[in-house]
N, C-alpha and C positions, 0 to 999 in steps of 0.2 A: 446504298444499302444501309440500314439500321440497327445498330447491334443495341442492345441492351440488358444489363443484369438489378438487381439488386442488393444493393449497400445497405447494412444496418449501423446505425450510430450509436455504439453500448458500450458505457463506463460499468464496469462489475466492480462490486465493493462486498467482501465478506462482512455480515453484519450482527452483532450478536447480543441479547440483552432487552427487548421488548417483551417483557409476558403479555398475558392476555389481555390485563385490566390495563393496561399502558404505562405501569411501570419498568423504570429501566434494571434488569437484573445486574449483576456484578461480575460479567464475565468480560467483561474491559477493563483493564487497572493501566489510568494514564501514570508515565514514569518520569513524565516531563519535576518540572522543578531543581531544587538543589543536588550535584554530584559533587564527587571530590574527584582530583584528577592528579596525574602524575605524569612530569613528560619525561620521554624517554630517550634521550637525546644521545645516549652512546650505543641504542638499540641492544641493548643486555637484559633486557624485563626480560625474556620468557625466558634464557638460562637463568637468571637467579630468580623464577619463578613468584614477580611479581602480584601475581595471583594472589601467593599466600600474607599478599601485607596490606595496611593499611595508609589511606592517602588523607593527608590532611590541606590540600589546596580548597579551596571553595569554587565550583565552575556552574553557570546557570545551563542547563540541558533546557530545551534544544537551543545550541549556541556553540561557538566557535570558542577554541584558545584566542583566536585574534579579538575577540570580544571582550575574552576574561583578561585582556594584558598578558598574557604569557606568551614566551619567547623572547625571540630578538628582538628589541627595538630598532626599528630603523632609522636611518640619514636620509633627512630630503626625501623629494619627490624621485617616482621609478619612469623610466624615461618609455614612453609610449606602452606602459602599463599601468593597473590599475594599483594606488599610492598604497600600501597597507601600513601604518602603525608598528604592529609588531606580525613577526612569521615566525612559524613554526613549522618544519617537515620533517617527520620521524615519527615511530610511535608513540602515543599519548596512551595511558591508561588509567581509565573511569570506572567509577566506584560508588555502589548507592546497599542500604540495605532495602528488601522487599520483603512484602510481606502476604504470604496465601492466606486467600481465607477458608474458614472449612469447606463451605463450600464447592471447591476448589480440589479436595482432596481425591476424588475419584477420577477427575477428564484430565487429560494432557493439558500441557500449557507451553504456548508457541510465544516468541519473543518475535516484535517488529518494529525493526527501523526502515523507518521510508528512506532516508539520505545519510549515508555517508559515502567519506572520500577516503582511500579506494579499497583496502582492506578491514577486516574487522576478526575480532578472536573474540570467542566468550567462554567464561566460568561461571558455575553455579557451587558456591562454597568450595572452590578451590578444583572442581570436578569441570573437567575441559568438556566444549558442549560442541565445539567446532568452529571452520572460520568459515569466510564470506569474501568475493572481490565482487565488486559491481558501482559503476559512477552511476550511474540512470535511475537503477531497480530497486524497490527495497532491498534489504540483507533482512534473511527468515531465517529462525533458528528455532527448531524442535528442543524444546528443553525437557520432556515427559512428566512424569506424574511427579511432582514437589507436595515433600509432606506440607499440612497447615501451617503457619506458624512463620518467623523471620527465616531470610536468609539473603548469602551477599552475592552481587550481581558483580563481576567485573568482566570491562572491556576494552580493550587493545583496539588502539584505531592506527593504522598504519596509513598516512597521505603521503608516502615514498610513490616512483614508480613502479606500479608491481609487476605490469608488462611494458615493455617497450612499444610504446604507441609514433614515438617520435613527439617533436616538439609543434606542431600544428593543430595536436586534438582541442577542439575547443570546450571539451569536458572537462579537460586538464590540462590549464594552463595561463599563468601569470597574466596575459594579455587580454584572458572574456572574464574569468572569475579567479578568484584569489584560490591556490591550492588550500583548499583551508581544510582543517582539524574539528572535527567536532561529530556531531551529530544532531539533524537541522529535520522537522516536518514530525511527523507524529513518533512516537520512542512510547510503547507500549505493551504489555503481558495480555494475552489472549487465553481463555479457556475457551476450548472449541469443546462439542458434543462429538461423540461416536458414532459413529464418521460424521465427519464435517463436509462438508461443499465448499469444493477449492473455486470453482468457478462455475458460469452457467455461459451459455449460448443459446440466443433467442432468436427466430425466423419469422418473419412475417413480410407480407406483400403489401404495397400501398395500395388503401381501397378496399382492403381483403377485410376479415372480421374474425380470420382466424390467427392465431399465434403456436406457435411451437416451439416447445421448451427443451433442453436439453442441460440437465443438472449433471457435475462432473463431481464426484464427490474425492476426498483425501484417500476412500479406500474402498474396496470391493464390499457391496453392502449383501450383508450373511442372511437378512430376512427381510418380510417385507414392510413398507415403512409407511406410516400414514404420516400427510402432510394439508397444507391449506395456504394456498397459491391464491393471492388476490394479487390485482391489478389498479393501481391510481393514475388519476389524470395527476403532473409533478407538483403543477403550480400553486394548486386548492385544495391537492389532497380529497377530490371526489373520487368516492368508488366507485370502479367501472366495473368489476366481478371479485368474486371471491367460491371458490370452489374447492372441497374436500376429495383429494383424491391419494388411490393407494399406491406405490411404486412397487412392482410386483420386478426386481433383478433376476435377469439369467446369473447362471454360477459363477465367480469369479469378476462380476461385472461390477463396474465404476462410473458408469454414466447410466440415469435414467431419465426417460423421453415421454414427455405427456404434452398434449394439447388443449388450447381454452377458446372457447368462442365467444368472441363479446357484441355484446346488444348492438354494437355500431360500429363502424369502419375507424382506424386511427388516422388523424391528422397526421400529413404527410410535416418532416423535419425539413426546416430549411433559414438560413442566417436569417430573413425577414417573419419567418415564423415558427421560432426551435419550439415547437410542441415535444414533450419529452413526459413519459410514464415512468412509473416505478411499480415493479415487481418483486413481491415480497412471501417469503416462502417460511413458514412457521411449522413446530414439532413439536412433539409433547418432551418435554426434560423431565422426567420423575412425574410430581404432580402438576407440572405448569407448563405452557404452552409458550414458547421462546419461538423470534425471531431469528432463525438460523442462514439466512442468508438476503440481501437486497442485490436490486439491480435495477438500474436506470438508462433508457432505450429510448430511442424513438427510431424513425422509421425514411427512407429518401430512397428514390429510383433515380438512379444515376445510370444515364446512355449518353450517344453521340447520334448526331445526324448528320454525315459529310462532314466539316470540319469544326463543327460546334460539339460541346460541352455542354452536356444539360443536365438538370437536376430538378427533378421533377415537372418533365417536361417543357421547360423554362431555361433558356441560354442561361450560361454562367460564365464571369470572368474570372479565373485565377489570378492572387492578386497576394503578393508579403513584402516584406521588407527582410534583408538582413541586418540584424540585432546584434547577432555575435553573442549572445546567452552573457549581455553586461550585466553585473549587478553589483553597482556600485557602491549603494549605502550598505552592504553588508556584509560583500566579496563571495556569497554563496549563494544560490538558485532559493525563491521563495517556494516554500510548497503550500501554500492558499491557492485558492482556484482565480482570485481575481489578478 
C-alpha cells in the first residue's frame, strides 16, 4: 500500500520597507556597528541598576567579548575542546544610543536579535522592556510607541546556565562552540504597521495551479483591509500574478485566508531542482504602498512505496554527517545562509 501527503518547503521572513516606486522605506533601522559594553563579572548590574549608567568599553556588534579581548585570558590549549583566547561567562551589559525618526512616531517598534547565548534584559532609557532565554530562536522584544528623537538602548546578556540542561547540550557547550557572550546575525529596530503579519502559511499541490494563503497577523484585525499579493518565480524575479484583493475578518479574528490561481502549474522542489517562489504581500501605509510581508516556498510530494522514500515520485536517499555544530574560526554559530 501507498501512503502519501504533501510537504511544503517555506522559509517566512517578516518584510518591511518597499514602496511602490521600489524604494526602500525606513522601517528597518540596522543596529549593528559600534556598542559599549560592560562585564559583569560579580553578577550585581541589575541591583545597582546598571541601566542607569554609562559604559565606556568599545565592543564591534554583531561579535563576541571573545573577539573584543575581554575577559580572562587564557593558558595553553583546552584539552578536546575548542582553544578560546579569552572567556567570559556572566552577565555583559551593552550600550548603544538610537535614534527614531518621525517617522516612526506613530507605529510600535519591535527590537530583534537573531542570536544570543542564553539570557537577555532590555531597557529603553532606563524603563525595563523585559527578558528573553532562547539558544536557537531570535530574542523579540515589543518596545511600543518611542517618541522621535535619541534614546539609550541597553542590554544584559547573561551566557551563565539559565536552566540546567546538563553538560552534553550541544547548543551549550565548550566542546561544539565556545559559550560565548555577545550578540551574532541580524541586531535590529523594526516599525511594523497596524497590525502586522507575524507569519503566513502557504498550501499548494504539486501540479495543481492553485495556492492558498493563510496570513496570521500580530492582532485581530478590526476592519477590512485591502492588500496586493503577487507571486515571483525566486531566481529572475519574473512575475507569475499579482492580484488586489480585500480581507474581509470575522470578529476578533487573526488570521485571513485567500486564494490565487496562476496561469501555470509550479515546479515541483527538489536538491536537483530547488525551484523556489516569493510571495509578496503589500498595504497602503498613509499615502504609500509598503511591503508588509514576504515569503519564500516552493512546493515537493513527499510519500513511500513499501520501503522506499520518495520525493516527487522519485527514490530518495537520506543522507548527513554529524558536525557537532563546530565553529571554530569564531566559537559561535554563523547566521548567513551559506
Amino acid at each position: 500500500m501507498k501512503y502519501s501527503y504533501i510537504v511544503l518547503v517555506l522559509t517566512t521572513a517578516v518584510t518591511f520597507g518597499f514602496s511602490s516606486c521600489g524604494k526602500r522605506d525606513p522601517l528597518v533601522k540596522d543596529l549593528s556597528g559600534n556598542w559599549t559594553v560592560a562585564l559583569d563579572s560579580t553578577n550585581s548590574g541589575l541591583d545597582a541598576k546598571w541601566q542607569e549608567l554609562s559604559f565606556n568599553q568599545s565592543i564591534r556588534i554583531p561579535g563576541t567579548t571573545d573577539e573584543a579581548r575581554l575577559g580572562t585570558k587564557t593558558q595553553g590549549a583546552a584539552y578536546g575542546n575548542l582553544s578560546r583566547v579569552y572567556k567570559f561567562i556572566g552577565p555583559a551589559w551593552y550600550q548603544r544610543k538610537i535614534k527614531i525618526p518621525a517617522s516612526w512616531g506613530e507605529q510600535p517598534v519591535t527590537l530583534f536579535l537573531e542570536r544570543v547565548l542564553w539570557e537577555s534584559r532590555v531597557w529603553i532609557d532606563e524603563r525595563p522592556v523585559g527578558s528573553r532565554d532562547a539558544l536557537g530562536t531570535p530574542h523579540i522584544y515589543k518596545l511600543g510607541l518611542l517618541e522621535p528623537g535619541q534614546h539609550t538602548l541597553t542590554i544584559s546578556i547573561n551566557n551563565e546556565m539559565i536552566h540546567n540542561i546538563g553538560d552534553k547540550g550541544h547548543a551549550y557547550s565548550e566542546s561544539m562552540q565556545s559559550i560565548w557572550n555577545g550578540m551574532v546575525g541580524r541586531i535590529e529596530l523594526q516599525s511594523k504597521p497596524q497590525p502586522s503579519v507575524s507569519h503566513s502559511r502557504i498550501f499548494c499541490e504539486p501540479g495543481s495551479d492553485r495556492i492558498s494563503v493563510d496570513l496570521v497577523f500580530s492582532e485581530s484585525l478590526k476592519q477590512s483591509m485591502a492588500i496586493r499579493a503577487s507571486i515571483f518565480e525566486s531566481t529572475n524575479r519574473k512575475p507569475l500574478l499579482s492580484k488586489e484583493l480585500q480581507l474581509d475578518p470575522l470578529p476578533g479574528q487573526t488570521t485571513a485566508s485567500f486564494t490565487m490561481d496562476l496561469s501555470e502549474p509550479q515546479n515541483s522542489w527538489s536538491e536537483f531542482n530547488p525551484a523556489l517562489y516569493e510571495l509578496e504581500i503589500e498595504s497602503e501605509l498613509g499615502d504609500r504602498l509598503v511591503l508588509i510581508h514576504s515569503a519564500l516556498f516552493g512546493v515537493r510530494s513527499v510519500d513511500h512505496d513499501g520501503t522506499k522514500i520518495r520525493i516527487n515520485g522519485s527514490p530518495v536517499f537520506l543522507r548527513g554527517n554529524l558536525d557537532c555544530i563546530h565553529f571554530p574560526l569564531t566559537g559561535y554559530p554563523s547566521c548567513d545562509v551559506k
